[in-house]
C-alpha positions, 0 to 999 in steps of 0.5 A: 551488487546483484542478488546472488543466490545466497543473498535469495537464500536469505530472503526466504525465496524457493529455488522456482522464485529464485530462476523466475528473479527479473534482471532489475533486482539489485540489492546490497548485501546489507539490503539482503540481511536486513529481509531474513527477517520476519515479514511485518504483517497486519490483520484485517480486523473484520476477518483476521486475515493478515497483509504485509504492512507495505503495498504498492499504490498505482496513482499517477505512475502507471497510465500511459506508460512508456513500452519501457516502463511498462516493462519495468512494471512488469518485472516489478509485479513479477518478483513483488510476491516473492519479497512477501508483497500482496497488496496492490491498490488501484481505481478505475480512475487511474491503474487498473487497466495496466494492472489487470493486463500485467498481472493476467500475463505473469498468471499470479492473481491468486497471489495477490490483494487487489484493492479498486474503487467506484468514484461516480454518481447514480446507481446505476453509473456506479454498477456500469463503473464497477463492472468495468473495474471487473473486467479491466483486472481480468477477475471475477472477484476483487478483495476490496472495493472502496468509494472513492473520496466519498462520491455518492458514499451511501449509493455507492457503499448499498451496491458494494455490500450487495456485491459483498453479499453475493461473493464477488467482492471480499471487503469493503471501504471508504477512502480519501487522500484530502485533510479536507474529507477528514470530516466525512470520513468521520461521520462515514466510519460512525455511520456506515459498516465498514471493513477498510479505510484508506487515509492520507498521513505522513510524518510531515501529515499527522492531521489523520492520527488526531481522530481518524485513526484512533476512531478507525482502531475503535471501530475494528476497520483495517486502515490504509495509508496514502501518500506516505512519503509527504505531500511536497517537502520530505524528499526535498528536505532530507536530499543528501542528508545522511540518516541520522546514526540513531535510525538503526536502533530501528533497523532503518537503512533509508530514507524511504524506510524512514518515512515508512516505519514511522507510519507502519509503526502506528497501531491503528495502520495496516498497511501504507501504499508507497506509490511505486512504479520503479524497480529500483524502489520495490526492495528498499520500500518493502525492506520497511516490512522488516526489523524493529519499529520505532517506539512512540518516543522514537517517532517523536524523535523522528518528528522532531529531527526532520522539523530541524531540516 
């Protein structure tokens, strides 16, 4: 079904947002219900500044995309604010170039969080990377810069709080995508002055919420989460499976909101970043920011019905 104008209506979009909706936006009627409700939002503990609880994450999906693709990603960037989205998350290492060039085209900068990260050795390798990041997405501030799995950490963090300092970057972070960087991160929370991590966790991945994630609460620092839809198993094992009757006791429509709401209903997360390239994908992902989340009973259940798959 096509997103009609009172279907916009519910979704809180302004007559401007509604004429500006790209061609790809489907949705059901369900779908449109569901986004009349309030937006999910997080603050960031060291300033209170509040995210959506659902961003978009860009490894793997957009280097070297097709002219179609591209222009999927495009529309997709498009209409993403106006589902009350924010955050996008990068790293010179993959996205940011096909970033910068999108968002610089739609003209929509200030309605967006742009995350980044440094990944290289030596001071002076990680200003040059740094400054690239800058031009590569056409800005002269970016929201968080992040070291990327803890190359060169401690130079690498002396010279984003520099940056922080003089006004040209707005938080800074750590991150890692490995259980085997749990140990680092660790150390680095303790060591260092942080306003961001990024970690990965999953329902079939929970080795983060043993010390990481209580840790990052403890320490005030806004978390983000990678690799929310499992490492290799969770689609493979829920495909053609209907959801469980009881996920609607927390408004849940779908797998990918199944798999969403049970890491954003952590207290510790702030924000999970479904890597996201595909238009179809953008409202249901999003539609995980809506509605009620589960109790720690119910993540429990959850947990326990998908080992049975």
């Amino acid at each position: 079904m096509t997103l009609h104008r009172r279907d916009a209506l519910k979704l809180g979009l302004s007559a401007a947002a509604l004429t500006a909706l790209p061609r790809f936006l489907v949705r059901s009627a369900a779908a449109a219900d569901h986004a009349a409700e309030p937006l999910i939002t997080r603050p960031i503990p060291s300033t209170g500044e509040r995210l959506p609880v659902v961003g978009i994450g860009t490894a793997r999906r957009y280097d070297h995309a097709s002219a179609a693709g591209k222009a999927e990603i495009k529309e997709m960037l498009q209409v993403y604010p106006s589902l009350g989205g924010k955050l996008i998350d990068t790293a010179e290492s993959y996205g940011e170039p096909l970033v910068g060039e999108l968002v610089a085209e739609l003209g929509n900068r200030s309605s967006l969080f742009l995350a980044t990260k440094v990944g290289t050795t030596g001071k002076e390798a990680g200003r040059e990377q740094i400054e690239r990041s800058f031009r590569r997405l056409r800005t002269d501030k970016i929201d968080l810069f992040a070291v990327h799995n803890f190359v060169d950490v401690d130079t690498q963090l002396a010279t984003l709080n520099e940056l922080k300092q003089a006004g040209r970057i707005r938080y800074v972070g750590v991150t890692t995508s490995t259980h085997r960087q749990h140990a680092i991160m660790e150390a680095t929370i303790k060591a260092q002055k942080l306003d961001f991590i990024q970690v990965d966790y999953a329902i079939d991945n929970r080795e983060a919420a043993d010390r990481i994630l209580p840790l990052a609460q403890d320490r005030g620092l806004a978390v983000m989460i990678n690799v929310p839809f499992g490492v290799t198993r969770l689609w493979g094992a829920v495909q053609g499976k209907p959801l469980p009757d009881w996920a609607a006791e927390f408004d849940c429509r779908s797998w990918g909101q199944f798999f969403l709401k049970y890491i954003i209903a952590h207290p510790a997360v702030t924000c999970a970043i479904p890597g996201t390239s595909s238009a179809k994908h953008l409202p249901d992902n999003m539609g995980a920011a809506h509605g009620r989340l589960p109790d720690a009973a119910m993540r429990t259940r959850m947990e326990q019905y998908l080992a049975t798959l």
